[in-house]
Structure formats: structure tokens, C-alpha cells
KETOR-16050 format. One record per residue: residue in one letter; residue number from 1; x negated, y negated, z of N, C-alpha, C, CB in turn. Coordinates in steps of 0.05 Angstrom, whole numbers. Glycine has a CB too. Layout:
<nupas>
<'A', NUM, <X, Y, Z>, <X, Y, Z>, <X, Y, Z>, <X, Y, Z>>
...
</nupas>
This chain:
<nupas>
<'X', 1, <-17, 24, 0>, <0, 0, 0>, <-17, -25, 0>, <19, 0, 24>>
<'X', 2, <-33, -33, 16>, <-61, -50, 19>, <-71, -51, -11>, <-86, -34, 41>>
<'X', 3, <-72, -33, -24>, <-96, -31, -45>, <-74, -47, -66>, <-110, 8, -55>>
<'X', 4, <-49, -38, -64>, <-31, -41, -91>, <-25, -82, -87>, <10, -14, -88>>
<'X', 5, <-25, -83, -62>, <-26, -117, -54>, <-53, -133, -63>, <-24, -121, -20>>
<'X', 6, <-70, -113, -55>, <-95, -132, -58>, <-103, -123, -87>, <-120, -128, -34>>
<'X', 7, <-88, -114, -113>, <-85, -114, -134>, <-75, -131, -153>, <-77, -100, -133>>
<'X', 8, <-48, -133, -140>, <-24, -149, -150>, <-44, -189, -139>, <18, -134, -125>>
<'X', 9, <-43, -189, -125>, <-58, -220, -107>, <-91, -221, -130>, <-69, -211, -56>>
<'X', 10, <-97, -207, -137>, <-116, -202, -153>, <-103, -214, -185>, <-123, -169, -150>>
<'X', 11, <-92, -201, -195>, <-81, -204, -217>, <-64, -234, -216>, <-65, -178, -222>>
<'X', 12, <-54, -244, -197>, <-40, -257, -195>, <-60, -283, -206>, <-27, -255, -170>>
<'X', 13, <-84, -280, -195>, <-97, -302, -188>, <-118, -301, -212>, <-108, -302, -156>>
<'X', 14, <-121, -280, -224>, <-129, -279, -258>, <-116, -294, -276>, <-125, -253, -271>>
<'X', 15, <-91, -283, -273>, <-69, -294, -298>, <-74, -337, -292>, <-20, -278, -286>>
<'X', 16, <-69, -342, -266>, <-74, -362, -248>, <-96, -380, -269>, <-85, -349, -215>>
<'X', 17, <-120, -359, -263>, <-151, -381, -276>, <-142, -376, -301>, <-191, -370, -271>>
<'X', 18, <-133, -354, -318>, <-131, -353, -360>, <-113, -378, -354>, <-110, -316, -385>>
<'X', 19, <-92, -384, -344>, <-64, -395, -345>, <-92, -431, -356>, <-34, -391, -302>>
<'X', 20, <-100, -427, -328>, <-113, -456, -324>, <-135, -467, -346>, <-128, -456, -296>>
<'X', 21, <-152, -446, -347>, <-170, -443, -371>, <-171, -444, -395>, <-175, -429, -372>>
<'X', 22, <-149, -429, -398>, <-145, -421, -434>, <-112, -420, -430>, <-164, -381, -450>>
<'X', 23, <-102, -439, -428>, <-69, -444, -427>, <-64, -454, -454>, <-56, -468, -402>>
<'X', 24, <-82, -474, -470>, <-79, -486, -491>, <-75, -464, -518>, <-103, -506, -491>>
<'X', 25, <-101, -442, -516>, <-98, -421, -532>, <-82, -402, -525>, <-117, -412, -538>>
<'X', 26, <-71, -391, -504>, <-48, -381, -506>, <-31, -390, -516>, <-40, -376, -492>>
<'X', 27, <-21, -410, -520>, <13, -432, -522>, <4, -428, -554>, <16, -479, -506>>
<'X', 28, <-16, -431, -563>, <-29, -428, -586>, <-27, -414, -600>, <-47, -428, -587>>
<'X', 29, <-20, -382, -586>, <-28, -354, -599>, <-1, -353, -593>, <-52, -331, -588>>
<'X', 30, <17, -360, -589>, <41, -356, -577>, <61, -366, -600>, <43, -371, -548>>
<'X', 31, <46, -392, -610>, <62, -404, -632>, <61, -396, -655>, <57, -426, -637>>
<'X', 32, <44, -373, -669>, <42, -371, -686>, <60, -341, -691>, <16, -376, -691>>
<'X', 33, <72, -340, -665>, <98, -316, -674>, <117, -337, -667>, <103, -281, -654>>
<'X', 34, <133, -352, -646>, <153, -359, -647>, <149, -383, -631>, <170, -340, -641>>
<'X', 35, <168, -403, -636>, <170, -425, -625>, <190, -431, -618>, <163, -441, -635>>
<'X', 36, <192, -458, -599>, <225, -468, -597>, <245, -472, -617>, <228, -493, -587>>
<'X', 37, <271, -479, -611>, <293, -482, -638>, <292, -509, -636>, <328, -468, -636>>
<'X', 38, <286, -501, -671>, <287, -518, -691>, <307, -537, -694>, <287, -506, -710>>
<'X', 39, <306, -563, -696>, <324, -591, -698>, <314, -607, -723>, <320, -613, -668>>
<'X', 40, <333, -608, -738>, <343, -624, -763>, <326, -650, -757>, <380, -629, -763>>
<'X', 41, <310, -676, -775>, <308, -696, -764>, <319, -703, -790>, <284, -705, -751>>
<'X', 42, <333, -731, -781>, <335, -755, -806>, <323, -762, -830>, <332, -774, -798>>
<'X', 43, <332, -767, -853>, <303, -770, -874>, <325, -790, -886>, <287, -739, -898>>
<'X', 44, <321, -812, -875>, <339, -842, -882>, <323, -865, -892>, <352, -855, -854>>
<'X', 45, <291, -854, -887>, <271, -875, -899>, <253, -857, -908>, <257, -897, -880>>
<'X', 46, <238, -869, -930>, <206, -845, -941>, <193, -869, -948>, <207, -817, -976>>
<'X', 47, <173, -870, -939>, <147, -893, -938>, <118, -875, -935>, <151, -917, -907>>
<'X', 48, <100, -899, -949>, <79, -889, -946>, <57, -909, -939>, <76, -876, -967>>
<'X', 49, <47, -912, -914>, <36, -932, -901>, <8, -931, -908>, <42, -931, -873>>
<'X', 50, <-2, -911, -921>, <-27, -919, -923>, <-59, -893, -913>, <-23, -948, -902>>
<'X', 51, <-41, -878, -886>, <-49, -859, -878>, <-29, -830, -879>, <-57, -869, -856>>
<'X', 52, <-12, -839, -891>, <3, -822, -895>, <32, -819, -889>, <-7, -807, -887>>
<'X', 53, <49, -810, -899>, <82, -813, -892>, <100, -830, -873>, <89, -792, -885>>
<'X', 54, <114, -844, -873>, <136, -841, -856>, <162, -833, -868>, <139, -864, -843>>
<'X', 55, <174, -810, -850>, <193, -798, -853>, <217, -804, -830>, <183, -774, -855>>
<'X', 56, <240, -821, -842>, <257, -826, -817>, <239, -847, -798>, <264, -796, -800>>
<'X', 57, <242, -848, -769>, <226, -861, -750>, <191, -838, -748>, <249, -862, -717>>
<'X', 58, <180, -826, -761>, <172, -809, -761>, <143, -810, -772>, <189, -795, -770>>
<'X', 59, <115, -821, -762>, <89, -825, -778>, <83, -797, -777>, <63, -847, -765>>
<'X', 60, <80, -786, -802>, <64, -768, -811>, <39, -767, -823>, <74, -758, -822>>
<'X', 61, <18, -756, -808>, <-11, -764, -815>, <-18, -751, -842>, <-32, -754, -793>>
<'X', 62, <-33, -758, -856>, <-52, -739, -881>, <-87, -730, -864>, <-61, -768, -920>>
<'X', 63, <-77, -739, -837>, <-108, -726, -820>, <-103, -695, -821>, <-113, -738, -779>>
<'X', 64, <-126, -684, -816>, <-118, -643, -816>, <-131, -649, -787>, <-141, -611, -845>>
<'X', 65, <-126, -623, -775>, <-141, -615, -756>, <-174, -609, -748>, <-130, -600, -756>>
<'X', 66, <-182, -621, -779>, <-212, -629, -775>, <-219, -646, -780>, <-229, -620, -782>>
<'X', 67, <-203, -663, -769>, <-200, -691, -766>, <-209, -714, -792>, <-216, -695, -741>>
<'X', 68, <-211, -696, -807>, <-206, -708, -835>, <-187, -714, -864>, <-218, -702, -842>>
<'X', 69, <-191, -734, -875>, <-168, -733, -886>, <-161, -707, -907>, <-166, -758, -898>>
<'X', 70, <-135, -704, -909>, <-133, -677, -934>, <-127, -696, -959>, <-100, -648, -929>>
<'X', 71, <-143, -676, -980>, <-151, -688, -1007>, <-118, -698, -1014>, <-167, -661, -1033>>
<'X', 72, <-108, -720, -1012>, <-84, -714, -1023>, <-84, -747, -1030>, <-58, -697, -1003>>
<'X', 73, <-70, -750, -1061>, <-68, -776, -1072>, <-33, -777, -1082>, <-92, -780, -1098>>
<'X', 74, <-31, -804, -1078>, <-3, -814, -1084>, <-6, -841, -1121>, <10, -837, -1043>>
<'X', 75, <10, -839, -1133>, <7, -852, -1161>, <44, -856, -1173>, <-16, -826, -1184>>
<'X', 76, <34, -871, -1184>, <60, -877, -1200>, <59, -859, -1230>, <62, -914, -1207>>
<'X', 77, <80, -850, -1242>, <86, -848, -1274>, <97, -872, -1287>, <106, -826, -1281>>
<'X', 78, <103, -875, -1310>, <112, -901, -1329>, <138, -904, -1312>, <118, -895, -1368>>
<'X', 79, <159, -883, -1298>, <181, -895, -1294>, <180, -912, -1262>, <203, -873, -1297>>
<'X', 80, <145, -901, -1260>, <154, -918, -1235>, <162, -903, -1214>, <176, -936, -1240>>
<'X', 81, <163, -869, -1218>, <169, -854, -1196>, <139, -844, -1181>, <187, -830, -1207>>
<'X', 82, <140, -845, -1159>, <123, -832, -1145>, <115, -810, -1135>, <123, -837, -1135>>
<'X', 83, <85, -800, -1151>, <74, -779, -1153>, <55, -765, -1134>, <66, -781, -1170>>
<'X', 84, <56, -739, -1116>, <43, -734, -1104>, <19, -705, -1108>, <59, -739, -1086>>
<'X', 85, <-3, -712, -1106>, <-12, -706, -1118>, <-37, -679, -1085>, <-18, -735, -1140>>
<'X', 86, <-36, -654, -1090>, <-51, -645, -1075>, <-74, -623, -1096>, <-33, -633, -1050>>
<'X', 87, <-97, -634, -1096>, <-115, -614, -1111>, <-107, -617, -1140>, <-112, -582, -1100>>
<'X', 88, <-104, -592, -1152>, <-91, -603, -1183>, <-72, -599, -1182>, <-97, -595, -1208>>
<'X', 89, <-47, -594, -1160>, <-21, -594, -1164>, <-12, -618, -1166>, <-9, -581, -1148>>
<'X', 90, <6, -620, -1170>, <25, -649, -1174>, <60, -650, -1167>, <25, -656, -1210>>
<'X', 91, <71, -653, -1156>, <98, -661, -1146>, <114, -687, -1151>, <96, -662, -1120>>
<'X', 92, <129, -692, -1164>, <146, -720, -1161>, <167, -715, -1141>, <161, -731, -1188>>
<'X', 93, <155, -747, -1125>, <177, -744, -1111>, <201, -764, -1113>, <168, -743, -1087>>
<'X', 94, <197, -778, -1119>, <225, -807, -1132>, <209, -827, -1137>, <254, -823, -1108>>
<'X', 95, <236, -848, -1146>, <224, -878, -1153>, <217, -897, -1126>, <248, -896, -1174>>
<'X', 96, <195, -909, -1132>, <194, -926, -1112>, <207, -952, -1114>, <170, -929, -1107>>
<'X', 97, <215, -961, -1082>, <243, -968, -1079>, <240, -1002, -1063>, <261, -941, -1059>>
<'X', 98, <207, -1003, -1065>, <198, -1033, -1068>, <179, -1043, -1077>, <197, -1044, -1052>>
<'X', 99, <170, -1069, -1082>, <154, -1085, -1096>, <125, -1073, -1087>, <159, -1114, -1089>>
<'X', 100, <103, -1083, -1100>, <80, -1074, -1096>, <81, -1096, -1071>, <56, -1075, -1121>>
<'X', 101, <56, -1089, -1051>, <48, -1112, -1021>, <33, -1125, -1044>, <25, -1100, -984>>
<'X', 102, <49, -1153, -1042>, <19, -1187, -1049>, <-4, -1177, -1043>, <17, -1222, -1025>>
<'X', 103, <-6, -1172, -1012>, <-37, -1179, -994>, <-51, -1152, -1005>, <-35, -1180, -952>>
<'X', 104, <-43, -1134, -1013>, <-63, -1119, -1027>, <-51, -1084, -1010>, <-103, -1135, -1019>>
<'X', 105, <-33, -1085, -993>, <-32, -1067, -973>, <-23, -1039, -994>, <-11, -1079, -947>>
<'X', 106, <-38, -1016, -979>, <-16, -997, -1000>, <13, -986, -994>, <-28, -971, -1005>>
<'X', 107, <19, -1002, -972>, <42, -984, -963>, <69, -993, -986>, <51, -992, -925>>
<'X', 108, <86, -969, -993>, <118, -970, -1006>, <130, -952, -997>, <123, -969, -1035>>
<'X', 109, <156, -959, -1009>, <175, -953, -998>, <188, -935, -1021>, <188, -978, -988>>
<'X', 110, <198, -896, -1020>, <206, -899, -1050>, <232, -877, -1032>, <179, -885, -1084>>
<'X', 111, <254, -866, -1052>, <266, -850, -1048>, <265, -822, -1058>, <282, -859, -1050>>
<'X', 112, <287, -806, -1053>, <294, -782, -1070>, <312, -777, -1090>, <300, -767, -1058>>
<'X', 113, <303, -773, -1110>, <321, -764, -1135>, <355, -760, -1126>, <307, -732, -1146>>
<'X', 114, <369, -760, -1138>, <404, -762, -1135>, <403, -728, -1132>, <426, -777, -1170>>
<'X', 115, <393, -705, -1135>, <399, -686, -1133>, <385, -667, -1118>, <403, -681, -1151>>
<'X', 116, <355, -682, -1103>, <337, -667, -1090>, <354, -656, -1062>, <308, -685, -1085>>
<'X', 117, <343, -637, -1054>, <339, -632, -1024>, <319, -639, -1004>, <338, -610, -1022>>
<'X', 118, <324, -650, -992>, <301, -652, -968>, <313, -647, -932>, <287, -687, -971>>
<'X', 119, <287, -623, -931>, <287, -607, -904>, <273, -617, -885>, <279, -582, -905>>
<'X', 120, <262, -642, -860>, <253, -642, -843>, <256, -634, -817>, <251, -655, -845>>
<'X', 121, <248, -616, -805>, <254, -607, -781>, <231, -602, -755>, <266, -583, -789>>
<'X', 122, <239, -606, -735>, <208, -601, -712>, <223, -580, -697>, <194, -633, -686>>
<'X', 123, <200, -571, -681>, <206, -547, -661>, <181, -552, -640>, <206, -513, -677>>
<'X', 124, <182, -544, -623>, <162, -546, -592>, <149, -519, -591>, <183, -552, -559>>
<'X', 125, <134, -521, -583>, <120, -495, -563>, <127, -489, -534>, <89, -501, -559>>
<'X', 126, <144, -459, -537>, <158, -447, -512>, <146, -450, -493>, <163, -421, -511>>
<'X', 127, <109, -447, -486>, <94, -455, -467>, <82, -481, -472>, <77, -436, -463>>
<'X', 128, <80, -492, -444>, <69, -514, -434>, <36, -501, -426>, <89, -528, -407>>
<'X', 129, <15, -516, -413>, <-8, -511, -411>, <-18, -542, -397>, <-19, -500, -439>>
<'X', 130, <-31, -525, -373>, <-37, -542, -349>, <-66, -565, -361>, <-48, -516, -318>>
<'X', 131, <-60, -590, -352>, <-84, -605, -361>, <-99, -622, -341>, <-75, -623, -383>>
<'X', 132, <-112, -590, -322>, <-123, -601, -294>, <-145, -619, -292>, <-131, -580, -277>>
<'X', 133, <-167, -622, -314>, <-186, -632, -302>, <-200, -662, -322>, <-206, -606, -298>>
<'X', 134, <-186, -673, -335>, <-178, -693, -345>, <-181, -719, -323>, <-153, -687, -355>>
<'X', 135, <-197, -751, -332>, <-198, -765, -310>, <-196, -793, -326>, <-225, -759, -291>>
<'X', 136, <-192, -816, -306>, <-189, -832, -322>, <-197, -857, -311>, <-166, -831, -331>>
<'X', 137, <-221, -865, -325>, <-240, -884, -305>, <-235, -916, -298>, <-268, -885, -320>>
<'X', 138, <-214, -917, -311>, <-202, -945, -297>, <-185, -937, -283>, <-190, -968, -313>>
<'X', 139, <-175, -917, -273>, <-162, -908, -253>, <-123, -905, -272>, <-169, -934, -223>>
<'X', 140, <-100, -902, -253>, <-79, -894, -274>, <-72, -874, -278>, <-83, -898, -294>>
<'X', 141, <-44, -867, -284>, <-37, -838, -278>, <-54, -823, -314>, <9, -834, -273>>
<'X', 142, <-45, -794, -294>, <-62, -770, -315>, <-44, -756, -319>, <-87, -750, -305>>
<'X', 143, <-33, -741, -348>, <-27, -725, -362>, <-30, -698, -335>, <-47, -726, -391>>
<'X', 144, <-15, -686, -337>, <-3, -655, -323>, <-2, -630, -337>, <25, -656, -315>>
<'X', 145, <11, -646, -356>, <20, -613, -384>, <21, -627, -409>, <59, -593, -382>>
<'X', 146, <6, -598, -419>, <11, -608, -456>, <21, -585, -467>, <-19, -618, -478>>
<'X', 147, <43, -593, -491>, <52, -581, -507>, <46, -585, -539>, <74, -583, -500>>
<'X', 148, <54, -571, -556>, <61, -575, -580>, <78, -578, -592>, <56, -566, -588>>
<'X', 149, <79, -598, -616>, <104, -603, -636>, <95, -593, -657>, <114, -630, -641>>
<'X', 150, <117, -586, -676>, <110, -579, -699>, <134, -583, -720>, <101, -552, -696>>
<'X', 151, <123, -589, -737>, <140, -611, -765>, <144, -597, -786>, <123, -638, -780>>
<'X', 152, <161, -592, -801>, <160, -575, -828>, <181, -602, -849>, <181, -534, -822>>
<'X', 153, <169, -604, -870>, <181, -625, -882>, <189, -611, -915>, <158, -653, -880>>
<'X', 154, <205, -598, -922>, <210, -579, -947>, <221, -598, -969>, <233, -553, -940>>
<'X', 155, <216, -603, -994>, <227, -625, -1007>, <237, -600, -1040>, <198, -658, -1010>>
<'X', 156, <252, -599, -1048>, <271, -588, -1069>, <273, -596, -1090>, <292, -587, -1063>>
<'X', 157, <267, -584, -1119>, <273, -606, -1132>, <292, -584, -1155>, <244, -627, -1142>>
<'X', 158, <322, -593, -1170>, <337, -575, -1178>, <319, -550, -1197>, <360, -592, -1193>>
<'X', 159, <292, -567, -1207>, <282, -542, -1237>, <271, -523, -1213>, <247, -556, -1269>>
<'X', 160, <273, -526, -1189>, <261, -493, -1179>, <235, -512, -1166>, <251, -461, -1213>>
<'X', 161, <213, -535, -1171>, <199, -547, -1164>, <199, -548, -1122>, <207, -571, -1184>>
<'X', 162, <179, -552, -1115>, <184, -549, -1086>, <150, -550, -1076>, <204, -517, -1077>>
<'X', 163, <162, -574, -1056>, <130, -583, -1038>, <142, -579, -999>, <118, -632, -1047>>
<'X', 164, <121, -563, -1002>, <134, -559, -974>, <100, -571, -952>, <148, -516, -969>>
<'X', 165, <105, -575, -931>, <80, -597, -913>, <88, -588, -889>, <82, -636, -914>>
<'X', 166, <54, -581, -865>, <67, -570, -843>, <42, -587, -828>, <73, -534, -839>>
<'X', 167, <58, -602, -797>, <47, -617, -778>, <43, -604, -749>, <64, -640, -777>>
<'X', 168, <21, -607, -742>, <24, -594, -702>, <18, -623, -694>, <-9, -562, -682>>
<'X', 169, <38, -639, -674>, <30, -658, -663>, <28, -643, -627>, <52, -685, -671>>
<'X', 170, <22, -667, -621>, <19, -662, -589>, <32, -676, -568>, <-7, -665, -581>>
<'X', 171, <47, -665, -548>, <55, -692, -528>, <40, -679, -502>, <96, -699, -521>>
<'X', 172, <45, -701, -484>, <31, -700, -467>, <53, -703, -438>, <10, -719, -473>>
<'X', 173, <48, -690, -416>, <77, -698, -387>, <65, -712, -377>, <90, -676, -361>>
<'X', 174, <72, -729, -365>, <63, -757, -331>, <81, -747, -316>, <71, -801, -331>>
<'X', 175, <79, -748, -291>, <96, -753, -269>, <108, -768, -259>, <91, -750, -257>>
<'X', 176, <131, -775, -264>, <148, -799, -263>, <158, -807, -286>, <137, -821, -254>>
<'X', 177, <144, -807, -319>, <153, -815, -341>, <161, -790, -353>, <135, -831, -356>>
<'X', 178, <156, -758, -357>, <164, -742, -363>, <143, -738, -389>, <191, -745, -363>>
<'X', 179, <157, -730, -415>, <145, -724, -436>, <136, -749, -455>, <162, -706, -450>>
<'X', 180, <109, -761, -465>, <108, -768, -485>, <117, -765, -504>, <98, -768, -488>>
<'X', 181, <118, -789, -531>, <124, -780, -560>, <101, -763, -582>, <131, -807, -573>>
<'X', 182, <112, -741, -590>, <87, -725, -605>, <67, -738, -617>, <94, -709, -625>>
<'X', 183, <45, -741, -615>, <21, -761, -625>, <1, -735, -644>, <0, -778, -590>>
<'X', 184, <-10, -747, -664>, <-30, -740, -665>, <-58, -749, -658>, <-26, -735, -680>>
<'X', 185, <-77, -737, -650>, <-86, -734, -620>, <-120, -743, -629>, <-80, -695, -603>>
<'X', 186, <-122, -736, -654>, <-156, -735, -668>, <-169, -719, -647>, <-175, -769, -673>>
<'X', 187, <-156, -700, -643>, <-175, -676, -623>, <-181, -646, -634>, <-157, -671, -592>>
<'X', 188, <-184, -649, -667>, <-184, -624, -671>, <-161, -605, -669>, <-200, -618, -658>>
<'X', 189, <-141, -614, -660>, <-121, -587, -650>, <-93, -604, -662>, <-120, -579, -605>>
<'X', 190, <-91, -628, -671>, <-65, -636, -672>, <-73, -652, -705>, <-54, -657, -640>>
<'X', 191, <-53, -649, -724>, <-59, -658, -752>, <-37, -645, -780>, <-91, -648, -757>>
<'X', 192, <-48, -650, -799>, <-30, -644, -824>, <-45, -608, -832>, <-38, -676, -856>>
<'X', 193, <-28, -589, -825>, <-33, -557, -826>, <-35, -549, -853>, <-9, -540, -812>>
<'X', 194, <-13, -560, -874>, <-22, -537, -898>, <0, -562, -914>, <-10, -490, -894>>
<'X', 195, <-4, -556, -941>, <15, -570, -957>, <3, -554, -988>, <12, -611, -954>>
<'X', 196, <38, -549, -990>, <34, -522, -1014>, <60, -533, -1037>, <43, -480, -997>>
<'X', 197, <45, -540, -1061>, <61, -543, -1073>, <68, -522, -1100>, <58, -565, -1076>>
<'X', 198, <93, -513, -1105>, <104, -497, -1122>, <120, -509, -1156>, <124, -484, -1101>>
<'X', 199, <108, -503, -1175>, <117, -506, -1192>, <142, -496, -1198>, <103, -502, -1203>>
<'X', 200, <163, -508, -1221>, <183, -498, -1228>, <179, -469, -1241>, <194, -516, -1244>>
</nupas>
């Protein structure tokens, strides 16, 4: 009986240090079978600021997780619709839907075709993961737990055409304020995952 206690208090206190240690790659290894349920977001605006998307209230980076940018270029055709461009694939995605910036800026504004589909959706990571040893030298509260977000943005086009784009952002808990908004983080671990585009 002794032995099976001082087993179990053993184990307890293993799982305890992996939990504390390597909580981030678990939640990690965890996500890549299943995640939280999935929620619809808005796609009421499509902009492109410069570093990459906004979707809805929504900055989506063109940073990857190695913290560099992914090869990916944006261009007009004669009509003026906006072309996205990854490697030698190519995607249209609509006309753009304002003036060029005077001051030189690249950001516009364009839409979606009268018949496209577009799928944005996020989901969380079921586990949280302890963020004990983190400090902060002007003093100020510290982060507790971090999770993951994750973005899937599917865009449709009727000839069978289809660009689909996948995001891990990160939030962060406080005590007293609860959850941050998903950030990407430039820490290697949070960025633009894969973007695959399919011909008609």
C-alpha cells in the first residue's frame, strides 16, 4: 500500500515538472490531432496593409514561424483585380475596392467576386500551458498561461480554383484581465503555417 502511494505522489509530481516544462509542446502535440470548436469569423472587410491581410477586425501576418516573411506577392491584372501570388502559383482574388495611397503606402482595400466563397474560421488549443518563469524588469503583472489560436481562411472560386491559408497565433492569461487577444508573438512558435493554392 506505501509503495503504490509513494508511486502514484511520484508520478504525480512527474506529470507536475513535464506539465511545467514542456506544457507548450504538449498543447502542441495535442493540436495537431484535435482542437477546440471551430467559430465562423466575419469577412466584411479584405485589406492588405502591407504585412499582410486584414480579414474582418482580423491582422493576418505573411510572418511564418521562422520569423520570416513567406515568399508571397500581391499585383493587379488590367481589370484591376487583385492577384495573389505564392511561388509560381497564382490566385485572383477580386477587384480592388480603393484608390492607390498618395503617400506611397501599400495598403488597399479589395473584395470578392459576386460568386466566390469565403471560409474564415479560428479554433483554440484544448490545453493551456503554465508560463512560470517569465519576469518583467520594470516590474507589472506576468502572463500565467498560454494558449493557442488557430485561423483557417479557405477562399472558393466557382471554376473549382481554391486558396486555402493557415495561422497559429498566441494569447496569453493575466490575473485579473483574463485572456489576451491572439497576437502573433515573433517567437518562432506563432505565424503564417502553410498557404496552398489549387488550380481549377
Amino acid at each position: 500500500m506505501i509503495r503504490m502511494i509513494l508511486w502514484l505522489v511520484v508520478s504525480v509530481v512527474a506529470l507536475a515538472v513535464a506539465w511545467l516544462w514542456a506544457g507548450r509542446q504538449l498543447a502542441l502535440l495535442l493540436d495537431g490531432f484535435v482542437t477546440g470548436r471551430t467559430v465562423s469569423l466575419p469577412v466584411n472587410q479584405l485589406m492588405y496593409n502591407g504585412g499582410g491581410f486584414v480579414i474582418g477586425d482580423r491582422s493576418m501576418t505573411f510572418g511564418q514561424t521562422n520569423n520570416l516573411r513567406a515568399d508571397l506577392c500581391l499585383t493587379f491584372d488590367s481589370s484591376d483585380r487583385v492577384t495573389f501570388s505564392a511561388g509560381h502559383k497564382t490566385f485572383t482574388l477580386g477587384p480592388r475596392t480603393g484608390p492607390v495611397d498618395p503617400s506611397g503606402r501599400p495598403d488597399f482595400t479589395f473584395s470578392a467576386e459576386p460568386r466566390d466563397q469565403i471560409s474564415f474560421v479560428v479554433s483554440k488549443s484544448l490545453l493551456d500551458w503554465p508560463i512560470p518563469f517569465r519576469f518583467n524588469i520594470f516590474g507589472g503583472p506576468m502572463p500565467k498561461l498560454g494558449r493557442y489560436v488557430y485561423y483557417r481562411l479557405v477562399w472558393k472560386k466557382p471554376s473549382g480554383a481554391r486558396l486555402e491559408m493557415r495561422w497559429r497565433y498566441e494569447q496569453e492569461f493575466y490575473s485579473g484581465k483574463g485572456w489576451t487577444e491572439p497576437l502573433m508573438m515573433w517567437n518562432s512558435q506563432t505565424g503564417l503555417l502553410s498557404v496552398d493554392i489549387r488550380s481549377s
